[in-house]
Backbone as a ProteinNet text record, in pm:
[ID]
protein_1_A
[PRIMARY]
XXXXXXXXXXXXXXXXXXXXXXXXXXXXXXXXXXXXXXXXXXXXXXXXXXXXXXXXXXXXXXXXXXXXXXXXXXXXXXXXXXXXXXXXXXXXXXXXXXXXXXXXXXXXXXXXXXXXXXXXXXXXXXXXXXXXXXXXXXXXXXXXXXXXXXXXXXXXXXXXXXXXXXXXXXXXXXXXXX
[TERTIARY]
767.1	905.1	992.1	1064.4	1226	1241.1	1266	1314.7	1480	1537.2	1672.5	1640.4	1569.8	1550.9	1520.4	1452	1394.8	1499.9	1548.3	1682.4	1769.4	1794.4	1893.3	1843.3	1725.7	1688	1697.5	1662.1	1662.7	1847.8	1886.8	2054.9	2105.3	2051.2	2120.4	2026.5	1971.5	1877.1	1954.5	2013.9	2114.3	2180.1	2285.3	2389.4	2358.9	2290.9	2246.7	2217.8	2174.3	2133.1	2286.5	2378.4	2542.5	2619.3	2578.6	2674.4	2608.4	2518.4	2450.7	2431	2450.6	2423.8	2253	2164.3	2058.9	1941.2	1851.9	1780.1	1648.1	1648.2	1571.6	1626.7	1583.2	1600.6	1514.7	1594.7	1457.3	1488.4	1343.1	1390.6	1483	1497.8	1599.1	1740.4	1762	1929.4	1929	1797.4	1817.1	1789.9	1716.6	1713.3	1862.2	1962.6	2038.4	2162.7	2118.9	2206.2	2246.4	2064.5	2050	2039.3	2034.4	2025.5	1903.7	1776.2	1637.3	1590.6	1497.4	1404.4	1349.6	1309.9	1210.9	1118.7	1035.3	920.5	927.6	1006.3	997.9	1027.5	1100.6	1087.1	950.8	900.6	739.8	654.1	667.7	610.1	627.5	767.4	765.3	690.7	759.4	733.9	660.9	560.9	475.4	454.1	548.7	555.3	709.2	775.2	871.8	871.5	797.4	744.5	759.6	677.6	661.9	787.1	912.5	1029.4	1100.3	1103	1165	1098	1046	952.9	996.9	991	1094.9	1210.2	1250	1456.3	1437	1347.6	1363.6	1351.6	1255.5	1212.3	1335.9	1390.7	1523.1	1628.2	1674.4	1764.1	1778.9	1610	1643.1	1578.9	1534.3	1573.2	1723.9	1784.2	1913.4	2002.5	1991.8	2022.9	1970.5	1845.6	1781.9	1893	1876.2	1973.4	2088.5	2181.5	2246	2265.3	2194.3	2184	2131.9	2041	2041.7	2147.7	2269.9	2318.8	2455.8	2447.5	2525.6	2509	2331.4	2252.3	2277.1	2292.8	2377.3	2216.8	2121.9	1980.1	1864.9	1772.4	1653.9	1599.9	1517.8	1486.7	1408	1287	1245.8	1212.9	1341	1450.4	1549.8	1538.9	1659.9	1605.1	1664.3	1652.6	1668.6	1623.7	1695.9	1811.1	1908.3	2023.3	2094.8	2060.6	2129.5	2151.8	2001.9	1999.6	2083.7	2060.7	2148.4	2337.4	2357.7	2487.8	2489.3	2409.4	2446.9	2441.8	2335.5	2356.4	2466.4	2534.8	2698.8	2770.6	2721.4	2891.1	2847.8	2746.8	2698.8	2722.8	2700.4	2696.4	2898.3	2935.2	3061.8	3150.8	3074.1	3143.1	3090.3	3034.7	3002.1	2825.7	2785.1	2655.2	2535.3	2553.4	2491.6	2595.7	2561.5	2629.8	2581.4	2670.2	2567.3	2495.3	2402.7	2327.6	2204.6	2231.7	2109.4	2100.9	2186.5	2185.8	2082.1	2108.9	2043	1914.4	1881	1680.4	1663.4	1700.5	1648.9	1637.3	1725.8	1683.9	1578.9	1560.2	1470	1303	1318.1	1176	1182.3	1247.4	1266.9	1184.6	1221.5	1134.8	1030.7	1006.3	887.1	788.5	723.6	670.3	588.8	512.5	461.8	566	672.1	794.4	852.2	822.5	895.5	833.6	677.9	660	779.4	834.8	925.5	1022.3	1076.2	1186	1114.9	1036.5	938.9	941.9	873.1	831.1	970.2	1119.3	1215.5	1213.8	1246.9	1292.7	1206.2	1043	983.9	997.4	1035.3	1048	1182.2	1270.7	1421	1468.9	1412.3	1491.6	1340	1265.1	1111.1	1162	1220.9	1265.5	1164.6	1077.3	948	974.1	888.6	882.9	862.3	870.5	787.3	943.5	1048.6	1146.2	1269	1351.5	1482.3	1576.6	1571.8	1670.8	1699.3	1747	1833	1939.4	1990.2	2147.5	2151.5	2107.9	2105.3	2051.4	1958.6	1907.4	2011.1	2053.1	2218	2352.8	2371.7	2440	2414.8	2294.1	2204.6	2213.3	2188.2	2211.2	2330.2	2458.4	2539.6	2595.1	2583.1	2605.7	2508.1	2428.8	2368.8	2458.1	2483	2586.7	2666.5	2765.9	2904	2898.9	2738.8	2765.2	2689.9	2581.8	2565.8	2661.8	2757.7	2879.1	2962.3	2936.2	3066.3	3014.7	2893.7	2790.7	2773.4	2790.9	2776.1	2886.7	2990.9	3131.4	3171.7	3117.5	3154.3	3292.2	3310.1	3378.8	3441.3	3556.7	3619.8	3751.6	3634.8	3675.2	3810.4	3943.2	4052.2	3994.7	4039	4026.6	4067.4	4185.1	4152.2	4065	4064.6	3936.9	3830.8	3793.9	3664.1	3647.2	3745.6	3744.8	3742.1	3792.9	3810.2	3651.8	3569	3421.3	3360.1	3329.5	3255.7	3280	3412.4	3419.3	3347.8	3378.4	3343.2	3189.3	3097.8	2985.4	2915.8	2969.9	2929.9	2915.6	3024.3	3085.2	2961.9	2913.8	2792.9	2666.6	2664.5	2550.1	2542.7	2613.8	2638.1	2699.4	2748.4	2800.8	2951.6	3006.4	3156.3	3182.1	3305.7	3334.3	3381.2	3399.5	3436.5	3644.1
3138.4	3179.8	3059.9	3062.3	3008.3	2890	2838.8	2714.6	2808.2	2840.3	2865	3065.7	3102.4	3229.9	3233	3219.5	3132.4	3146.4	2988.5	2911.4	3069.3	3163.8	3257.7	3349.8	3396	3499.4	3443.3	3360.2	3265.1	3282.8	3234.7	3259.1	3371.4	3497.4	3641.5	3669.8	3660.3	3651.7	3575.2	3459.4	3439.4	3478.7	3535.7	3600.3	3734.9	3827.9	3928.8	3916.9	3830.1	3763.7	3733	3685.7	3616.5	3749.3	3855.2	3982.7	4031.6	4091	4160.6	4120	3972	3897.7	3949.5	4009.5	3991.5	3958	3907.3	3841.8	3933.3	4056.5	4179.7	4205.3	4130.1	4169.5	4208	4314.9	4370.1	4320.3	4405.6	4353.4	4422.6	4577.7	4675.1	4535.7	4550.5	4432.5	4332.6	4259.7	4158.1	4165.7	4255.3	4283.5	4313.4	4430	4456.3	4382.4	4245	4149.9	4022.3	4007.4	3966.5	4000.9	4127.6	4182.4	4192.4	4238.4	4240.3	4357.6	4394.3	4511.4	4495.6	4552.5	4555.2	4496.2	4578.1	4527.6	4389.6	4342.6	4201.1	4112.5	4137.8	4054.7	4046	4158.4	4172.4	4052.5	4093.5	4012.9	3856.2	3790.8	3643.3	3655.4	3763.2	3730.7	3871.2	3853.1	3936.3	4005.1	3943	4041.2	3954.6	4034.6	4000.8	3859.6	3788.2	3675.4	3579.2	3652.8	3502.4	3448.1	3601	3599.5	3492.2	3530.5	3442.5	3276.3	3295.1	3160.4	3077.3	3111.8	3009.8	3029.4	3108.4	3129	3022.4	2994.6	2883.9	2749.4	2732.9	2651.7	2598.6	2659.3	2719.5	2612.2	2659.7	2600	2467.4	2449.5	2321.2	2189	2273.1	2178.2	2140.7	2270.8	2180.5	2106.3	2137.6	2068.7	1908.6	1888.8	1761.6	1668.7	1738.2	1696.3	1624.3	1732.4	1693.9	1549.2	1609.4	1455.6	1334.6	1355.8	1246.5	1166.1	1254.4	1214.3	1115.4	1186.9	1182.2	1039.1	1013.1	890.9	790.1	794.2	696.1	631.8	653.8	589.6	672.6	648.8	689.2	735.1	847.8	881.3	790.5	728.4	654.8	524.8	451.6	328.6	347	460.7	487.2	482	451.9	408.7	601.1	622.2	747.1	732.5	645.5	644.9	631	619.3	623.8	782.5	828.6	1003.8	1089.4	1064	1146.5	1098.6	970.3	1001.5	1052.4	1053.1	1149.7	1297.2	1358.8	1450.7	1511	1403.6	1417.4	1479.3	1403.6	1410.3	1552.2	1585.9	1688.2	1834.5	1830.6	1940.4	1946.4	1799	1835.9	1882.4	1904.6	1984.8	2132.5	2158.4	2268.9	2307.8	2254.9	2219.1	2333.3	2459.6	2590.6	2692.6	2811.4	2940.9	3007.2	3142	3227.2	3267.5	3288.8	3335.2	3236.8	3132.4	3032	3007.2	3010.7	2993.7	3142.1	3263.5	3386.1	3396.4	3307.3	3281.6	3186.6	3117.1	3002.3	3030.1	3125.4	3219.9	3321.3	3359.4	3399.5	3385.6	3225.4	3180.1	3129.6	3066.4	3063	3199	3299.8	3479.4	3433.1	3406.4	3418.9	3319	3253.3	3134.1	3115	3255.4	3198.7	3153.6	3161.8	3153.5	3008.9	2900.5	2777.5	2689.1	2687.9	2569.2	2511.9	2506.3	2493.4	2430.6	2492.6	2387.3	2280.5	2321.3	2242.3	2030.6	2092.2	2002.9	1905	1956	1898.9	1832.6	1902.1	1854.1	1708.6	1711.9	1595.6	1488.1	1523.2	1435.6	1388.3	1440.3	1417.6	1286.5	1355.9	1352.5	1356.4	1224.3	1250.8	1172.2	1208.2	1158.2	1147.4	1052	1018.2	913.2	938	852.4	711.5	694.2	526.3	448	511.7	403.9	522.6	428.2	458.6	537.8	640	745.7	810.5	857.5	927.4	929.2	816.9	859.3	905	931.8	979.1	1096.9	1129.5	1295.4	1361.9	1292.4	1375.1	1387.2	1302.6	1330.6	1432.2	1390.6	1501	1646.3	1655	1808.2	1852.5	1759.2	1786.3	1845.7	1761.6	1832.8	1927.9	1994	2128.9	2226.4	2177.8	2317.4	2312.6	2200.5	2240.1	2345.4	2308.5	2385.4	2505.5	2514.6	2664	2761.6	2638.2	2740.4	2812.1	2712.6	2761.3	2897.3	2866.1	2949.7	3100.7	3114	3200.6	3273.8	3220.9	3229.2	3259.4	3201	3170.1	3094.2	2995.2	2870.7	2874.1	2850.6	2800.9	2626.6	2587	2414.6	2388.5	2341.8	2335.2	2163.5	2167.4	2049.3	1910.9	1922.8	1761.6	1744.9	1869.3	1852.9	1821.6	1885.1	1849.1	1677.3	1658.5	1542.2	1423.2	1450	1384.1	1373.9	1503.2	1483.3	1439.5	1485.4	1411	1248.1	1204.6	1040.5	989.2	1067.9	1001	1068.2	1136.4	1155.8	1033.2	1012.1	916.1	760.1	721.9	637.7	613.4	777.6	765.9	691.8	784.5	732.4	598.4	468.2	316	338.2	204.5	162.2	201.6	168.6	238.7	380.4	456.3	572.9	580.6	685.9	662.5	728.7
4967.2	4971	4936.7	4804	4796.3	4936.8	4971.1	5093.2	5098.6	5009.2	5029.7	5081.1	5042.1	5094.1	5195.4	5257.7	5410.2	5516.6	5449.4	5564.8	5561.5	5445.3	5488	5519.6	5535.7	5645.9	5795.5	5792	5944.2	5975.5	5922.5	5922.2	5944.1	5849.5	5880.4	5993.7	6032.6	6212.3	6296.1	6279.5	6356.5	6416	6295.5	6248.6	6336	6307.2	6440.5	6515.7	6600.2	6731.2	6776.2	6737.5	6772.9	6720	6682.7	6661	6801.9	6814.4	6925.1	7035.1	7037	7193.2	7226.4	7195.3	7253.2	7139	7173.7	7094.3	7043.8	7057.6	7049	6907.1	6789.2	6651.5	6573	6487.9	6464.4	6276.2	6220.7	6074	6003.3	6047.4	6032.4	5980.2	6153.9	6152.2	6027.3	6058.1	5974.8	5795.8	5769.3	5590.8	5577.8	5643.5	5664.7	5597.1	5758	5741.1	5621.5	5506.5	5464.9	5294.5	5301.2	5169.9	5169.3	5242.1	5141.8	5222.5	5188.5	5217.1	5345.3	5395.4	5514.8	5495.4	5412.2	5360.2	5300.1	5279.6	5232.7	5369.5	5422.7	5539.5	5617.9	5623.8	5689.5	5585.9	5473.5	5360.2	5424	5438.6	5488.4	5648.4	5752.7	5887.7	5919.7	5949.5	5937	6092.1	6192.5	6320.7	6351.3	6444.8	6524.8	6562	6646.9	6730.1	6598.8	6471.5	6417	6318	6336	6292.1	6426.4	6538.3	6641.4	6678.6	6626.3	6623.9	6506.4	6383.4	6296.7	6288	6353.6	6391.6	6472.4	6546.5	6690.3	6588.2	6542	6470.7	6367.4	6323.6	6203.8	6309.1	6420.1	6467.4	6542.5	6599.7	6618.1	6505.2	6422.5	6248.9	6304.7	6215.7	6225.6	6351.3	6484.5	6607.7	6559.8	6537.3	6457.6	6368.2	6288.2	6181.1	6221.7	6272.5	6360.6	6437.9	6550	6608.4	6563.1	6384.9	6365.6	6322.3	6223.2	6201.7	6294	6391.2	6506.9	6554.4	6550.3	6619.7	6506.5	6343	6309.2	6233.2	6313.7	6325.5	6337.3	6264.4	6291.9	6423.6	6466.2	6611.6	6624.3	6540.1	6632.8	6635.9	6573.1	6638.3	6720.7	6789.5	6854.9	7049.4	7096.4	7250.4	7300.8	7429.4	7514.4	7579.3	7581.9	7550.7	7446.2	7370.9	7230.4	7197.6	7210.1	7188.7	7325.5	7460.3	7537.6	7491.4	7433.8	7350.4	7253.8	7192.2	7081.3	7086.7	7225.6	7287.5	7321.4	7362.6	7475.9	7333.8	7237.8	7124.8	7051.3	7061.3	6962.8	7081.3	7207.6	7327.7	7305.9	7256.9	7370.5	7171.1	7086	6977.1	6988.9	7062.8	7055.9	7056.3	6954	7013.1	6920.4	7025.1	6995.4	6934.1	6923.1	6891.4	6986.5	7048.6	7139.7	7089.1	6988.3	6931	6954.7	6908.7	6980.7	7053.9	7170.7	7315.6	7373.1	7310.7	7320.6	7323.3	7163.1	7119.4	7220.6	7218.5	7342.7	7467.1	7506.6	7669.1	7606.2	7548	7523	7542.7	7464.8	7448.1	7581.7	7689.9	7830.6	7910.9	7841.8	7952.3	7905.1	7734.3	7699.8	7669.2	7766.8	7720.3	7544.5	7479.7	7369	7288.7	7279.2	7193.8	7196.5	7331.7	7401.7	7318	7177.1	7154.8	7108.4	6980.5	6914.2	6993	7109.4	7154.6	7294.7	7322.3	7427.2	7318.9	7212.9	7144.1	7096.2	7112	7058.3	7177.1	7290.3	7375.6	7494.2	7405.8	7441.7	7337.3	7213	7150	7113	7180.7	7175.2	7313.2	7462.9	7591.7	7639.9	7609.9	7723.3	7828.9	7938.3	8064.5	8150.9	8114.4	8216.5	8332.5	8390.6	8536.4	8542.6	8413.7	8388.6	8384.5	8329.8	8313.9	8428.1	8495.6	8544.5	8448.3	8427.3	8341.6	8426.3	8521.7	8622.8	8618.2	8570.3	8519.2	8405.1	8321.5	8154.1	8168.6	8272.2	8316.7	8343.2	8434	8486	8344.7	8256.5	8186.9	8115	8074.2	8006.6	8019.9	8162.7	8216.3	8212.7	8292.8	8228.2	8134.1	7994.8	7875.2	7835.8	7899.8	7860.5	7937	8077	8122.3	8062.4	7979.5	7915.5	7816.4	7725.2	7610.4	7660.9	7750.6	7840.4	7841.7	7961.3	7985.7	7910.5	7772.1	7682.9	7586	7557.6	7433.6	7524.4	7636.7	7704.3	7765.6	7716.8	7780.7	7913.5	7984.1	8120.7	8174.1	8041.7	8043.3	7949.9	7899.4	7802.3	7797.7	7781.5	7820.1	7671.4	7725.6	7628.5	7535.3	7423.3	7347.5	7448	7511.8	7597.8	7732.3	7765.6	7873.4	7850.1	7720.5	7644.2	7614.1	7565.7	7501.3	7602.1	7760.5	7853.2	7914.6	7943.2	8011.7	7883.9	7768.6	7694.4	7707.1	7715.6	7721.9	7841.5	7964	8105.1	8109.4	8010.9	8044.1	7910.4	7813.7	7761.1	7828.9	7893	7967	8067.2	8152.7	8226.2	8155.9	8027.3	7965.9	7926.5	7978.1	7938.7	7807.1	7801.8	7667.6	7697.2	7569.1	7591.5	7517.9	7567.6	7583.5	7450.2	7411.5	7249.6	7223.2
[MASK]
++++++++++++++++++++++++++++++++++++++++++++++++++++++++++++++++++++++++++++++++++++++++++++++++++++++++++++++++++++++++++++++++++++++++++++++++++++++++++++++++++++++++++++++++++

C-alpha cells in the first residue's frame, strides 16, 4: 500500500473515532470516511484489531515526531528530563484529539491492543527505580491529566491558565520555565 494511502486511512479512522467518540469502528465508517471500498480496506487491514492496532501505531508515530521535534534532539541523546519537558510543552498544546484519547482507552480495556503504546511509553518515560525521577513522574502525570482532562472534556483549561501550569510544571521538571 501507497505510505500516503495508509497514513489516510489511519486518519479517516481517526477522524471517526473523534466524530463518534467511541472507538468501536468499523470499516463501513471508515471506507466511508475515506473514500474506498470495504473491501479494500479488508484488503490493507484484514480484521478490526489489526485496523486499531496501526491507528495506535499511526498516532503515536506522530506523538513521536512531535516530541522529537519539540526535544530539539535526538531521543537517544536526550536525558528523561529533557523528554518529560518536552512532554509538558507538547500535553500543555493540546497533545491528543478525543479521538486518540478514545483508541488509547481503548487499548487500556483491551490489553492485545497496549503493545504499541506500552512500547512508546517505555521508550519515551522509562521511570525506573534505579535513578530518583519522582519529581518528573509527578510532572509527568500531571501533564497526562491536563491533556486527559481536556481530550475528554471534563476541563476546559483558558490560554493563560494553560500557559501558567505548563510553566510551573516545566519549572517542576528543573531547568528554567519557558
Amino acid at each position: 500500500m501507497r505510505p500516503s494511502t495508509r497514513n489516510e486511512i489511519l486518519d479517516a479512522a481517526v477522524r471517526v473515532v473523534d466524530a463518534s467518540g467511541e472507538a468501536n469502528i468499523t470499516y463501513e465508517a471508515v471506507a466511508q470516511e475515506v473514500g474506498l471500498t470495504k473491501a479494500g480496506l479488508r484488503y490493507h487491514f484484514p480484521s478490526r484489531d489489526a485496523m486499531m492496532i496501526a491507528v495506535i501505531e499511526h498516532v503515536v508515530a506522530r506523538w513521536q515526531r512531535e516530541l522529537v521535534e519539540e526535544l530539539g534532539a535526538p531521543l537517544e541523546t536526550s536525558t528523561l528530563e529533557e523528554r518529560v519537558r518536552a512532554f509538558v510543552a507538547f500535553a500543555g498544546e493540546g497533545g491528543a484529539s478525543q479521538g486518540e484519547f478514545v483508541v488509547f482507552a481503548e487499548a487500556v480495556r483491551r490489553p492485545e491492543l497496549a503493545a504499541p503504546w506500552l512500547e512508546y511509553l517505555r521508550t519515551w518515560f522509562g521511570f525506573g527505580e534505579d535513578t530518583d525521577s519522582t519529581s518528573l513522574l509527578l510532572v509527568w502525570l500531571a501533564a497526562n491529566g491536563l491533556w486527559i482532562a481536556e481530550a475528554t472534556g471534563i476541563l476546559d483549561v483558558g490560554r493563560d491558565q494553560r500557559a501558567d501550569l505548563v510553566s510551573r510544571l516545566l519549572a517542576l521538571a528543573g531547568g528554567e520555565a519557558r
